[in-house]
MIDOSE-1310 file (N, C-alpha, C; in nm, 2 decimals, decimal comma, always signed):
residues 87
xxxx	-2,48/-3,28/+2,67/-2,41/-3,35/+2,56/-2,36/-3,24/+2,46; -2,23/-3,23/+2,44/-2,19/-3,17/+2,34/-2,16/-3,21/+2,22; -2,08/-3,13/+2,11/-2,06/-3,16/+1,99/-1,99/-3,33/+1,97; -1,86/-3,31/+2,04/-1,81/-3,40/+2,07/-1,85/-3,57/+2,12
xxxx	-1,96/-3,55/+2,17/-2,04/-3,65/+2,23/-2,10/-3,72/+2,11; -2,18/-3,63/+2,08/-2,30/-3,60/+1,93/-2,21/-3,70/+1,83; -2,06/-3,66/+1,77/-2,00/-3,72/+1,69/-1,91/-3,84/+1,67; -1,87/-3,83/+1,83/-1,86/-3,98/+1,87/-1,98/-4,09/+1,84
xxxx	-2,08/-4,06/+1,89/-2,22/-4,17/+1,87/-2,21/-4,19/+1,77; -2,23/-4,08/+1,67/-2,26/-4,11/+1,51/-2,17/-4,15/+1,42; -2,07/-4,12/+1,46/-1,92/-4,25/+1,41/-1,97/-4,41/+1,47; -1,98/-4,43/+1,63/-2,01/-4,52/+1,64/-2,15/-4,60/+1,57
xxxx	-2,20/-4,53/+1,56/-2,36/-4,59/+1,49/-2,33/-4,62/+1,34; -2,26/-4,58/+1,30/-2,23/-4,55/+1,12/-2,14/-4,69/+1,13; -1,99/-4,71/+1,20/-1,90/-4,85/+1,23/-2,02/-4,96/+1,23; -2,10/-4,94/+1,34/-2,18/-5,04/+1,37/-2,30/-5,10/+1,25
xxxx	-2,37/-5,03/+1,17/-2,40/-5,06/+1,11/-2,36/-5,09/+0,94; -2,23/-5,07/+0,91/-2,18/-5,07/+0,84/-2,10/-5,20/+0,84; -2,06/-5,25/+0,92/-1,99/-5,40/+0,99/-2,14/-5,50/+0,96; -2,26/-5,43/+1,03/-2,36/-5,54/+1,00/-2,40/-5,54/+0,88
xxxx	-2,37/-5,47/+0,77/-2,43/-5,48/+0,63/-2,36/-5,56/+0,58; -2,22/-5,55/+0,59/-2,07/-5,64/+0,56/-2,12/-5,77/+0,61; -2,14/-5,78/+0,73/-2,18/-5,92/+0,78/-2,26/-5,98/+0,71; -2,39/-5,87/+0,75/-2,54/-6,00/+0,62/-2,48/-6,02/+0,49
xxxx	-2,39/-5,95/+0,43/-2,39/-5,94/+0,29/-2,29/-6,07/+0,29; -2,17/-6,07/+0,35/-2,08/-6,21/+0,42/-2,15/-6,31/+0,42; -2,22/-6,33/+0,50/-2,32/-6,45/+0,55/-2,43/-6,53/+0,43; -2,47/-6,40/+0,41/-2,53/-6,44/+0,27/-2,45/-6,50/+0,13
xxxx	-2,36/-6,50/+0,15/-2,30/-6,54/+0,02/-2,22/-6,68/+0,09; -2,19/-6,69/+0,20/-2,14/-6,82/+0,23/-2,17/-6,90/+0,23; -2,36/-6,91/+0,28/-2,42/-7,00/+0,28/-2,38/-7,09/+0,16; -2,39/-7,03/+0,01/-2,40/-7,09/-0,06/-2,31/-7,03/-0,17
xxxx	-2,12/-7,07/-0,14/-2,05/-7,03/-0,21/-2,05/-7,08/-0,35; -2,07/-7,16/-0,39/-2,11/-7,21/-0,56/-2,19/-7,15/-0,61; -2,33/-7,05/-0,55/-2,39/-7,02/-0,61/-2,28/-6,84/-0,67; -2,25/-6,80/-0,54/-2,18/-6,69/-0,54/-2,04/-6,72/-0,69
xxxx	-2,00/-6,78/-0,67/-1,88/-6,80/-0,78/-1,96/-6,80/-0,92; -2,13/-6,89/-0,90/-2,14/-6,88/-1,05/-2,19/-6,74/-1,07; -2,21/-6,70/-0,98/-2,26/-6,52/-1,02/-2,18/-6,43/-1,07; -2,01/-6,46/-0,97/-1,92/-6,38/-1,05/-1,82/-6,43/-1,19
xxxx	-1,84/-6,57/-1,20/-1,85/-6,61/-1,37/-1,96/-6,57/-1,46; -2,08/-6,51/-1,42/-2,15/-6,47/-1,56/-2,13/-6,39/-1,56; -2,07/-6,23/-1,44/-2,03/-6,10/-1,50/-1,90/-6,13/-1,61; -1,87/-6,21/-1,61/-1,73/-6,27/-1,73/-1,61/-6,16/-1,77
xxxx	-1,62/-6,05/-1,66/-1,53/-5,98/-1,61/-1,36/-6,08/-1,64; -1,33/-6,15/-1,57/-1,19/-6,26/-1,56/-1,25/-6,38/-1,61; -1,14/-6,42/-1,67/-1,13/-6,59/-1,67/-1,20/-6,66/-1,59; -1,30/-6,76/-1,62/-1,35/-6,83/-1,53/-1,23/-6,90/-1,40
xxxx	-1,12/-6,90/-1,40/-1,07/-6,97/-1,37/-1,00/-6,85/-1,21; -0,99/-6,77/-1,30/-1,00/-6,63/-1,22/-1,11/-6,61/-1,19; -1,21/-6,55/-1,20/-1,35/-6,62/-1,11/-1,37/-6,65/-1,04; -1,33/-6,77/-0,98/-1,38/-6,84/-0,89/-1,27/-6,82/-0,77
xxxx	-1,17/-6,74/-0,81/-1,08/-6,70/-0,68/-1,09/-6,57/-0,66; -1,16/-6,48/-0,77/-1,19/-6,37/-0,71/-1,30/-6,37/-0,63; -1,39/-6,47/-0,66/-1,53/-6,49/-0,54/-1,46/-6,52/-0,40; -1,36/-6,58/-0,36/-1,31/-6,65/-0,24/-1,21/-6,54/-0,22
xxxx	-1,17/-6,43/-0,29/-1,09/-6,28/-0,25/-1,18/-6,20/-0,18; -1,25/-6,21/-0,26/-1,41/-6,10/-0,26/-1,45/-6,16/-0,09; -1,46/-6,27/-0,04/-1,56/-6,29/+0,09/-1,45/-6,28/+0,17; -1,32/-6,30/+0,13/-1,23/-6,25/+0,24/-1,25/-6,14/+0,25
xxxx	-1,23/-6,01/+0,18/-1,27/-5,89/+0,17/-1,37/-5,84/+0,26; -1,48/-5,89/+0,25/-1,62/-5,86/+0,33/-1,60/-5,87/+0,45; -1,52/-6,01/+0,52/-1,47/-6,03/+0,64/-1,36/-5,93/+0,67; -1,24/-5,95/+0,61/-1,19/-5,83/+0,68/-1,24/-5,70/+0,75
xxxx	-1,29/-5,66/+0,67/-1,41/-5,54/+0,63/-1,42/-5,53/+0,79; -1,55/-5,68/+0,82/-1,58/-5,66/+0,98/-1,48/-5,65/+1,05; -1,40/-5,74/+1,06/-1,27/-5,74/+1,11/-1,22/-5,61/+1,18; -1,17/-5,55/+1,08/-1,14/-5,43/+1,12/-1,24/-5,34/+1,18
xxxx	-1,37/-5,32/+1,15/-1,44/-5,25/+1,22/-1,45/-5,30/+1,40; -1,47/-5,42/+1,39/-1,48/-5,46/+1,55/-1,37/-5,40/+1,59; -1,23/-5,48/+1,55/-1,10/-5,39/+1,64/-1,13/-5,25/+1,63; -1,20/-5,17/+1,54/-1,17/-5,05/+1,56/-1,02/-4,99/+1,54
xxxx	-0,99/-4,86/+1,60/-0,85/-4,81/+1,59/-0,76/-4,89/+1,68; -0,64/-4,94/+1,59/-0,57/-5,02/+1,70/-0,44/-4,96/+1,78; -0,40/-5,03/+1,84/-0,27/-4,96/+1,93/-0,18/-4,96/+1,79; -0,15/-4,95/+1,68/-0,04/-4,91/+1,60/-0,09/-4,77/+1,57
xxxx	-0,21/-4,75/+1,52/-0,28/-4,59/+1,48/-0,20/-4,48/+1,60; -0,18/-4,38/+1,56/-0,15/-4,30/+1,61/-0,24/-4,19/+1,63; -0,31/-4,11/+1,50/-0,43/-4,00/+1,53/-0,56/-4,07/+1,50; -0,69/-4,03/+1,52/-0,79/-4,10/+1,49/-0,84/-4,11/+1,35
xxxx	-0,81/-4,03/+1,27/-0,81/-4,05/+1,15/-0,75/-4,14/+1,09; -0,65/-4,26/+1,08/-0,59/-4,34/+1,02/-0,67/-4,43/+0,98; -0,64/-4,51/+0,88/-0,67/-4,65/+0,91/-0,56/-4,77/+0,95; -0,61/-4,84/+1,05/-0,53/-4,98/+1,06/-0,42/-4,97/+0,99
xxx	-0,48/-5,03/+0,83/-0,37/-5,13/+0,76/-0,34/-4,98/+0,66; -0,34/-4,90/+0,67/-0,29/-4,76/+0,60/-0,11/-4,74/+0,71; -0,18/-4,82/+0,86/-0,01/-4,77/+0,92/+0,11/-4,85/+0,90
C-alpha cells in the first residue's frame, strides 16, 4: 500500500462520513420541519417571513450537500480537485 492508496481511503472515509453527518443532520430536521422553522425565527436573524424560507433553503442545502458527495466527481470535472458546481 502506498501513499497514494493511503490518501485515496482517507478522502474516501472523510466524503463518507461527512455525507452521513449531512444526512442525520437532514433527517433530523425533516422529521419535524415546524419545529426547525421556529428555531430559525428565534435566531431573528431575517424577517419572520424570510425565515421560514430560509429554513426550506437551508434543508435543500443539507441535501445537496449529500447529493453531491454520493455523485462524487462528475464526468464535467476535469482535474480532481474541482468541484462539480464550481465547473
Amino acid at each position: 500500500m502506498d501513499l497514494t492508496d493511503i490518501v485515496t481511503f482517507v478522502s474516501a472515509f472523510c466524503r463518507c462520513a461527512t455525507g452521513f453527518v449531512f444526512l442525520l443532520s437532514f433527517g433530523s430536521k425533516v422529521r419535524d420541519i415546524a419545529q426547525f422553522q421556529r428555531s430559525v425565527v428565534a435566531f431573528r436573524l431575517l424577517p419572520r417571513k424570510l425565515s421560514h424560507i430560509a429554513a426550506i433553503l437551508f434543508l435543500g442545502g443539507e441535501l445537496v450537500v449529500v447529493l453531491f458527495l454520493l455523485v462524487g466527481e462528475c464526468c464535467c470535472c476535469q482535474d480532481s480537485y474541482s468541484l462539480c458546481f464550481y465547473s
